[in-house]
Structures are given as structure tokens and as C-alpha cells.
C-alpha positions in Angstrom: -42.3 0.6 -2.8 -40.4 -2.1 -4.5 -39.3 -1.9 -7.9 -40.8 -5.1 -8.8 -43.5 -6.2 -7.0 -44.6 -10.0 -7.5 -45.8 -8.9 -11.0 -43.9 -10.3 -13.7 -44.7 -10.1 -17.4 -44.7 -13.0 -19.8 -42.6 -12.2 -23.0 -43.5 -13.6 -26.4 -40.4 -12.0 -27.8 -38.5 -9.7 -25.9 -37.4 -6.3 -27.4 -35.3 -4.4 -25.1 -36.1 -0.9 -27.2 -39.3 -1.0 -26.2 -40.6 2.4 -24.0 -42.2 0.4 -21.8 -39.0 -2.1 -20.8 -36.6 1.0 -20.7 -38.7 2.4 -18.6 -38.6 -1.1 -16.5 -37.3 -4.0 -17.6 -37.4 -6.2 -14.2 -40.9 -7.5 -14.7 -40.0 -9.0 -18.6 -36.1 -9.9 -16.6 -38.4 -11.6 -14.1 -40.4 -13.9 -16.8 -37.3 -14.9 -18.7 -35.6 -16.2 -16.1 -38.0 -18.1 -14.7 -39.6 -19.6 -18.0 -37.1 -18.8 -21.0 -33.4 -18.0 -19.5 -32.3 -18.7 -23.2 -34.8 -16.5 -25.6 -35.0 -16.0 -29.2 -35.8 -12.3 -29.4 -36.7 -9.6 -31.3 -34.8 -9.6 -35.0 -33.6 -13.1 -34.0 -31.3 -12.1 -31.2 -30.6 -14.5 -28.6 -31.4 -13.0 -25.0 -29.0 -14.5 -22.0 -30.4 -14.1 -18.1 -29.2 -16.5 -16.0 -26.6 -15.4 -14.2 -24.4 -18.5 -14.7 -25.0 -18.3 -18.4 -24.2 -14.6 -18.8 -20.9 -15.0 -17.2 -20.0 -17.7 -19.3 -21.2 -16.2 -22.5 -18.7 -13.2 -21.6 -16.2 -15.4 -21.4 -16.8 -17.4 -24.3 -14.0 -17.4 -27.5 -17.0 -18.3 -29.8 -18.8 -14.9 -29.2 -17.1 -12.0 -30.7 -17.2 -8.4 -30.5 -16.2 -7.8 -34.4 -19.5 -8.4 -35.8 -21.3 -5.9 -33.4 -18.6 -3.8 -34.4 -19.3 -4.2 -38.1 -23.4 -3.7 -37.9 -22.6 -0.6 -35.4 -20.4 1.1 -38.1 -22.8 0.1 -41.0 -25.4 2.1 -38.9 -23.5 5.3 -38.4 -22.4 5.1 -41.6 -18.7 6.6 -43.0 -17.5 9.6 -40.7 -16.0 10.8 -37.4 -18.4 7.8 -35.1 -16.8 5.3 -36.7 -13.5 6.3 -37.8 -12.9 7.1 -33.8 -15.2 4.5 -32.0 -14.8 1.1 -34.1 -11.7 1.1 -32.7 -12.4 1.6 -29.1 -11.8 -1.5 -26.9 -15.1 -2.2 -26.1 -14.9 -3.1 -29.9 -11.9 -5.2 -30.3 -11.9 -9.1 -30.2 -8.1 -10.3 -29.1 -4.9 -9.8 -29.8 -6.0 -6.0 -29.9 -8.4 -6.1 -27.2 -5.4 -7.1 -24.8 -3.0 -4.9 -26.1 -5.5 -2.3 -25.5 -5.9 -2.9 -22.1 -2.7 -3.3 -21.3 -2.0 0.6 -21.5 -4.4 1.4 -19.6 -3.9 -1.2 -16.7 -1.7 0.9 -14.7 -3.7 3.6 -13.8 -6.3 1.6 -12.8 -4.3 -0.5 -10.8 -5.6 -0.3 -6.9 -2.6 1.4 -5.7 -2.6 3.8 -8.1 -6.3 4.5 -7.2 -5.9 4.7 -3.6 -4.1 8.2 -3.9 -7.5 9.8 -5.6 -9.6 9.2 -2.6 -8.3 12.4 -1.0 -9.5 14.4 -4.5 -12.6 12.1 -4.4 -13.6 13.3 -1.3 -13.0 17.2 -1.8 -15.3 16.7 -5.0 -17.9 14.9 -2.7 -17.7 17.6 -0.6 -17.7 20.5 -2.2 -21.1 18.9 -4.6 -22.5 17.9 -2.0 -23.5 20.9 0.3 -25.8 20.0 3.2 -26.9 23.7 3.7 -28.7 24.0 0.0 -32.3 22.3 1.2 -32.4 20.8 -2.2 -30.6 19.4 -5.4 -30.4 17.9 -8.5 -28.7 14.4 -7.8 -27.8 14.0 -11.7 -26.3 17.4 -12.9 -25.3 18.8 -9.0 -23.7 16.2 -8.0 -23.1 12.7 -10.0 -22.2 13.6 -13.4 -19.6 16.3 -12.0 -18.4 13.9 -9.6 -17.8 10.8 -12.3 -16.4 13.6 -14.9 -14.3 15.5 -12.5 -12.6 12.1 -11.2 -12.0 10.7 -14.5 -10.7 13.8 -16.0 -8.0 14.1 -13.0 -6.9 10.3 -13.9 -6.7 11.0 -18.0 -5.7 14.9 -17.2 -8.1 16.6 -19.1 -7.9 20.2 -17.9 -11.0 21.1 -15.6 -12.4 24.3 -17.6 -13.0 21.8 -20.3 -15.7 19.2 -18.4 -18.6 20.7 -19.6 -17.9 20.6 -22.7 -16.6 17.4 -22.6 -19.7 16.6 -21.1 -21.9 18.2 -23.6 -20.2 16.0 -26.9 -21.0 13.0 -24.3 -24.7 13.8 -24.3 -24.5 14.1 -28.3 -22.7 11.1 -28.6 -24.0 8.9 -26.6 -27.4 8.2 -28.1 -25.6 6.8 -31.3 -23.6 3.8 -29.2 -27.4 2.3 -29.3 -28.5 -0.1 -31.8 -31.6 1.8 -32.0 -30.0 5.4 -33.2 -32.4 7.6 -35.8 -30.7 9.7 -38.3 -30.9 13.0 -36.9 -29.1 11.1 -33.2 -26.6 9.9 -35.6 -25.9 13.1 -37.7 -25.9 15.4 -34.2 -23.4 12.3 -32.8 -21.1 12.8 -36.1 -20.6 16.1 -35.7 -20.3 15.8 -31.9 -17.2 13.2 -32.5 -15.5 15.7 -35.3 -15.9 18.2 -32.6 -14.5 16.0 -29.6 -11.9 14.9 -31.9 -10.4 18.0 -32.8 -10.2 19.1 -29.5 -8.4 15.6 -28.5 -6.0 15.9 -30.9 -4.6 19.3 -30.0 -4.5 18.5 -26.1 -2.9 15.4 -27.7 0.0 17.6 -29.1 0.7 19.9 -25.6 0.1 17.0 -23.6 2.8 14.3 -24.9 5.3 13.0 -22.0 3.2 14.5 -19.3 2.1 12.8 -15.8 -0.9 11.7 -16.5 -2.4 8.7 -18.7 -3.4 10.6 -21.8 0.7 11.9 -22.0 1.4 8.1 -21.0 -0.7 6.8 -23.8 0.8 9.4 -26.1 4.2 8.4 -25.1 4.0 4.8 -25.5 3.9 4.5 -28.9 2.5 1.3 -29.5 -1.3 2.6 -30.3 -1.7 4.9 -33.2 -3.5 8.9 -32.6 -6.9 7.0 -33.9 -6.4 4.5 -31.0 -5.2 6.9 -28.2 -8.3 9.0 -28.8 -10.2 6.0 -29.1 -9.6 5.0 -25.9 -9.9 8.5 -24.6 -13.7 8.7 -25.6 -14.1 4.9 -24.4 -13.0 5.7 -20.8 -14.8 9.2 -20.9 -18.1 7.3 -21.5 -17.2 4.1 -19.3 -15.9 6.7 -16.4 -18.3 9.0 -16.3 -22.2 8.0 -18.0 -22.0 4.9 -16.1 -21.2 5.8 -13.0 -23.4 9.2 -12.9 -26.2 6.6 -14.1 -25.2 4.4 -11.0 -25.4 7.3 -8.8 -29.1 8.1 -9.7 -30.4 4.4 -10.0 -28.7 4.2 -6.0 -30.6 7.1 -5.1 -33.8 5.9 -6.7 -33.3 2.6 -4.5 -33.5 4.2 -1.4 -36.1 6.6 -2.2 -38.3 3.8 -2.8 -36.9 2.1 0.2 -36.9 4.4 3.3 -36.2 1.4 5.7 -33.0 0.9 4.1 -32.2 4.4 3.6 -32.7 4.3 7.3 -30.7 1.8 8.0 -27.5 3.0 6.3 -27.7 6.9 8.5 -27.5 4.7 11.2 -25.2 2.4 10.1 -22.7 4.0 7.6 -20.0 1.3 7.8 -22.5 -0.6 5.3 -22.4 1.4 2.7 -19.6 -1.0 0.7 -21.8 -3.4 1.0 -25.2 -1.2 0.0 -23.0 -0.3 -3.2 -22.7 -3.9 -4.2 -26.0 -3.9 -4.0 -27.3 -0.8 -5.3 -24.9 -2.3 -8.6 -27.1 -5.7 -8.3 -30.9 -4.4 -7.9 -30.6 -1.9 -11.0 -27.6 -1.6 -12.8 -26.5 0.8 -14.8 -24.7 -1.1 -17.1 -27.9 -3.6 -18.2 -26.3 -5.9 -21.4 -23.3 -6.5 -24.3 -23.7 -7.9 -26.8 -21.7 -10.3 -28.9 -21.6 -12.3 -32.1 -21.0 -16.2 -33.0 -18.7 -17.7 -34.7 -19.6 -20.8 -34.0 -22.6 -23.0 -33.2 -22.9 -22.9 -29.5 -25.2 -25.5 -26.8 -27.0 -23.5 -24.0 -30.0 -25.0 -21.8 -30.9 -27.1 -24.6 -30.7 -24.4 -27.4 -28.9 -24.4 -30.2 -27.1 -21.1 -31.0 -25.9 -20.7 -34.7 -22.4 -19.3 -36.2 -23.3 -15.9 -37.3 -26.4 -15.3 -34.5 -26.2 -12.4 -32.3 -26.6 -13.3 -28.2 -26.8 -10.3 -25.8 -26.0 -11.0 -22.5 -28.5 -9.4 -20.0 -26.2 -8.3 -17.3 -29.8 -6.2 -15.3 -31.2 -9.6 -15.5 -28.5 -11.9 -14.3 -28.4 -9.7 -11.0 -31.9 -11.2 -10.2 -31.3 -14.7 -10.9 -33.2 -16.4 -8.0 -31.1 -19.3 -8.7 -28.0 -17.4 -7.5 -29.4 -14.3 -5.2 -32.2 -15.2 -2.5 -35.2 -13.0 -2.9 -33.7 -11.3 -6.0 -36.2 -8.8 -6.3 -36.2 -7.5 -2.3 -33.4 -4.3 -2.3 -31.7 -5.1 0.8 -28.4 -3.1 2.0 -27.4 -5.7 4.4 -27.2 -8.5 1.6 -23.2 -9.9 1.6 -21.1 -11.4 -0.7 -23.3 -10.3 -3.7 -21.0 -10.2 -7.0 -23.2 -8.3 -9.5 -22.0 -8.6 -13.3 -22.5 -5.1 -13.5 -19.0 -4.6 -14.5 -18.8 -7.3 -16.9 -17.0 -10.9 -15.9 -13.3 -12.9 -17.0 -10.9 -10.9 -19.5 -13.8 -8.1 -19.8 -13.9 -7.0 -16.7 -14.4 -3.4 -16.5 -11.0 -1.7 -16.0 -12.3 1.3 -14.1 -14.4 -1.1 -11.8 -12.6 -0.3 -8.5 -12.5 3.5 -9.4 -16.2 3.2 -10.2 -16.7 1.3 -6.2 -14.7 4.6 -4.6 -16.7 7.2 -6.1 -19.9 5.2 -5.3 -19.4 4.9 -1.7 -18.0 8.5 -0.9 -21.0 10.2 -2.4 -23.7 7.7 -0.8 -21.5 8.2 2.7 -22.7 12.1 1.8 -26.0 11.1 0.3 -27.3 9.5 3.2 -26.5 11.8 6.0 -29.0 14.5 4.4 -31.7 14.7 6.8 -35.0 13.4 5.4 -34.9 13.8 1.9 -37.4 13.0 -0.3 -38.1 13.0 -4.2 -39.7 16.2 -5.6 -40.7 14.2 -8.6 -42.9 11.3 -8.5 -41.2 8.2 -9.9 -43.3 7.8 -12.6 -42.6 11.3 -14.2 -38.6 10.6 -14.2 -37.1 10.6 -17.7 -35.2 7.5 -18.3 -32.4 7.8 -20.8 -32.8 6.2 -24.1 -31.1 2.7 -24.6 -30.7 -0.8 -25.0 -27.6 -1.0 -23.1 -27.7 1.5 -20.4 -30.0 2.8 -17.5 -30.2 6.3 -16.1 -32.3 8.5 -15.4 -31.8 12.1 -16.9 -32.7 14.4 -14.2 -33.1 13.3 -10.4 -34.3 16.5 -8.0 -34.6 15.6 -4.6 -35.6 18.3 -1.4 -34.1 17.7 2.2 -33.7 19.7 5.7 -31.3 22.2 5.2 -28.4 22.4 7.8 -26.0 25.1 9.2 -24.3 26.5 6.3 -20.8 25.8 5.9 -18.6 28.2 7.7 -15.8 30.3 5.5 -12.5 30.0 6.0 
């Protein structure tokens, strides 16, 4: 079963809250790229698909992050959301955006990475336990996975990740455009809550190992900043990647040939991951603002117009991947934007890549599993921005249990 079948749907003016394109937006992606790759949307928003066009719009000085910023905090309104997350780098235009990222730059340098595989792969192994018969890929396996890995890097303590994970699931819903009141209220108390807690592990964990004592120790961001970018690389480690997980799963499921194809031929899983990124993303747009008119495909963007760039949908351009819309695990030297492109570039993307291909190296070698759910009846997540599914059970043949030491 393929995602997106040869049935695309023509869009008179594309709304990315609507149920039915969170539920699946490839058919509307599909439409616009072929007839409107530059599209004047819903609330006068400027949608961006080509894949050529969305890279250069993320790199492009004229489109800012400050007026997103502004409208986002005008939404939430006064409190914790905004006090914390306005200035979180996904926020900040330059100088501060590079200062930002410049604390954090070291951590997620490869090298430093390279010494977490070994704690990767006990996580992996320890969620993923062949002799179970069934499990929940969401809530067994990704989300502790993504959590666990990120809170070793920022060295949150471990009896803490669920309720770090709990303030995630409250906050989360208010980062959309498209937040009701009681999201938002929940979210503000969620963020006092979170913040709190930050602050004290702030105080015991100054000068220690690990990136949140680095950060602390540094002294060039203020406490608003440090737990700022705390909560930014919670979300960015953890949501994203557990949502990647699910959508990877969900790929194979509806592709047994492939799924196949990887038991018998492991040493492709880097590449299935690039792909798995490409055919459904779990980072799907970002938006910006102009401050300036701006010329693309004939279009004339004006100073002050919001564009969002639609990541999901570059990763099918036909202009730039053949067959877009075929999932194929054996597809090379793809480049998905999922991670964002230029000075933007997700800093956690080779993290991200690790996690990704130790769990589907344990993924695929359970013997015939199969969804316990039918497609259709999966709960997607809520969002403009991002795609995941909530819940993911799947069954499989159980194997020896694991013997005790």
C-alpha cells in the first residue's frame, strides 16, 4: 500500500490545519508542486514546495524568524510560554541565533557523538526485547529511546524522563499556530512547572560534565536563555525523532517488500533512514516572515507576508527525486530537508541519524510483525508543523527469551 497512490488533490487554498491534510498531506503536497509550487494560502500565507525553493527560502536574509516570534507570543499571551520559549533559538534571527548555537555546537559535534553509540545501543536493546510478541513502537520503544539519549547529552537525571516527558505532551500543542485556549492555559502551567524544576537542577548542576553545567558555566547566555535552550533541545531531541521513529515504522508496514528487503540486507539501513526522513518526515515546515519584497517563480512576495516552507513537500519534488512518491530503501544519495538547510541546519541532526538506524537495525529483525491497528484508525498528532502518530502497537513472533545473567 503506498502512501500516495496516483491520487492527488487540487488545492484552491491550502490550509495545513485542516483534519483531513494532517491526517495526509501528500495528495494536496502532490498538487502544489506540480501546478502551484508558490501558493497563496489560507490567511494569506505563502506556501513553498519545490525543493530548490524551500532550501533557498531557509536560507534567505529577507525572511525572518522575529515576526513568527511576535504573532506566536501574542497567541499565548503574557506568562511562562513566552517568557521561556520566545527566546529559544528556533526563535532568534542573527546575531543571537548564532551565538545561540554556538554553545551548543560542541556537544553535537560528531566526535563527541560517536562515544553515545555504546549507550545508544544498550537503550535499543534493552527497549527493544524480541521475546515480548508485541509492543507499542511509540511509548515502548521511541519516545524512551529519543528521551533517554538526549537526557544523557544535556544530563538530566534518568528518574526524571517521564516527567519531563509529561510537560512535553502539555506543551507541545501550544508551539502550533493553531493552539485553543484550554491547549494554551494547560501549556502555561506546564512551562511554570518545567521551569521550576529547570531552575533548581540549574543551581546543583553548575560546572558539571555535561552540556546543561556547560551552558550554566559559560556565562554568556542569561538563566531565561539556558532554560530556553534546554526546552528547545528537549522538544527538537526527543518529539521529533520519536515521531520519525513511528512514521519509519509506518513505511514499512505499508511496504512489506522493503521491509523484506532490509532483514536481508541490514547494511542498508543508513540509507533506508535517509529515506524513511524523505517519504514522510517528521519535521513537515517553518515558517518565516519578510522583510522585504521577494521574486519567486513569477510571484511577488511582499515585506511583512508570512511564507512557510514545506519541508514534507519538498522531499517529493519530482523535479529533484525520481518517482517521489514510490518508498524505496535502496534509493541513494537522497538529501531530505528534513533537518532544515544552510545556517539552520538542525544541530542534533547526526545524533537524530544514530538513534534512527540502531533502533530500525532492531526493528527489522522482529520476525513478521505486523500492525494490530489498521492505518486508518492511527491517531495523528495535532499540528501544522509536525507529524507523528500518537500510539503505534504492532504484534510479531516472539523469540527465545533473553537469558539472565
Amino acid at each position: 500500500m503506498t502512501q500516495l497512490a496516483g491520487h492527488p488533490i487540487p488545492v484552491a487554498c491550502f490550509d495545513p490545519s485542516a483534519p483531513e491534510v494532517q491526517r495526509d498531506p501528500y495528495p494536496y503536497y502532490h498538487w502544489l508542486l506540480r501546478n502551484d509550487p508558490v501558493h497563496r494560502g489560507v490567511n494569506g500565507i505563502w506556501f513553498v514546495s519545490r525543493y530548490d525553493d524551500v532550501r533557498a527560502v531557509l536560507a534567505e536574509d529577507r525572511l525572518v524568524r522575529q515576526g513568527i516570534r511576535d504573532f506566536w507570543s501574542q497567541l499565548v499571551g503574557p506568562g511562562p510560554l513566552s517568557g521561556i520559549l520566545s527566546r529559544t533559538l528556533l526563535f532568534q534571527d542573527e546575531p543571537d541565533h548564532s551565538r545561540l548555537r554556538a554553545l551548543v555546537m560542541p556537544a553535537f559535534a560528531p566526535r563527541a557523538l560517536r562515544s553515545l553509540v555504546p549507550e545508544i545501543d544498550r537503550l535499543v536493546d534493552e527497549l527493544v526485547d524480541p521475546s515480548a510478541g508485541e509492543l507499542d513502537v511509540i511509548n515502548d520503544v521511541a519516545y524512551p529511546l529519543a528521551l533517554g539519549v538526549i537526557s544523557a547529552v544535556l544530563g538530566l537525571p534518568p528518574k526524571d524522563r517521564d516527567l519531563i516527558r509529561a510537560w512535553s505532551l502539555r506543551i507541545g500543542p501550544t508551539l502550533d499556530l493553531a493552539a485553543g485556549p484550554g491547549e494554551i492555559a494547560d501549556g502555561q502551567a506546564a512551562m511554570a512547572e518545567l521551569t521550576d524544576y529547570l531552575t533548581d537542577l540549574i543551581r546543583v548542576r553548575r560546572g558539571s560534565g555535561d552540556l546543561l553545567g556547560t551552558l550554566c558555566a559559560d556565562g554568556s547566555a542569561s538563566r531565561e536563555e539556558v532554560i530556553a535552550m534546554v526546552v528547545t533541545l528537549i522538544f527538537a531531541g526527543h518529539e521529533t525523532v520519536t515521531n520519525q521513529i513511528g512514521n519509519g515504522v509506518l513505511a514499512l508496514a505499508r511496504h512489506p517488500a522493503q521491509l523484506s528487503l532490509l532483514r536481508a540486507l541490514p547494511d542498508l539501513i543508513p540509507d533506508a533512514v535517509e529515506e524513511m526522513l524523505r517519504f514522510d518526515s517528521s519535521v513537515q515546515s517553518n515558517s518565516r516572515q519578510l522583510v522585504d519584497d521577494l521574486e519567486l517563480r513569477g510571484r511577488t512576495l511582499r515585506r511583512g507576508e508570512l511564507v512557510v516552507a514545506l519541508m514534507g513537500a519538498a522531499n517529493r519534488d519530482p523535479e529533484r527525486f525520481a518517482d517521489p512518491d514510490r518508498f524505496d530503501v535502496t534509493r541513494t544519495g537522497v538529501h531530505p530537508l528534513s533537518f532544515g538547510s544552510g545556517m539552520r541546519h538542525c544541530v542534533g541532526a547526526v545524533l537524530a541519524r544514530l538513534e534512527l538506524a540502531a533502533v530500525f537495525r532492531a526493528l527489522v529483525r522482529l520476525p513478521d510483525w505486523t500492525l494490530t491497528k489498521n492505518p486508518g484508525e492511527l491517531q495523528y498528532q495535532r499540528s501544522t508543523m509536525f507529524r507523528g502518530v500518537l500510539t503505534l502497537p504492532i504484534a510479531f513472533t516472539a523469540q527465545n527469551p533473553r537469558s539472565t545473567p
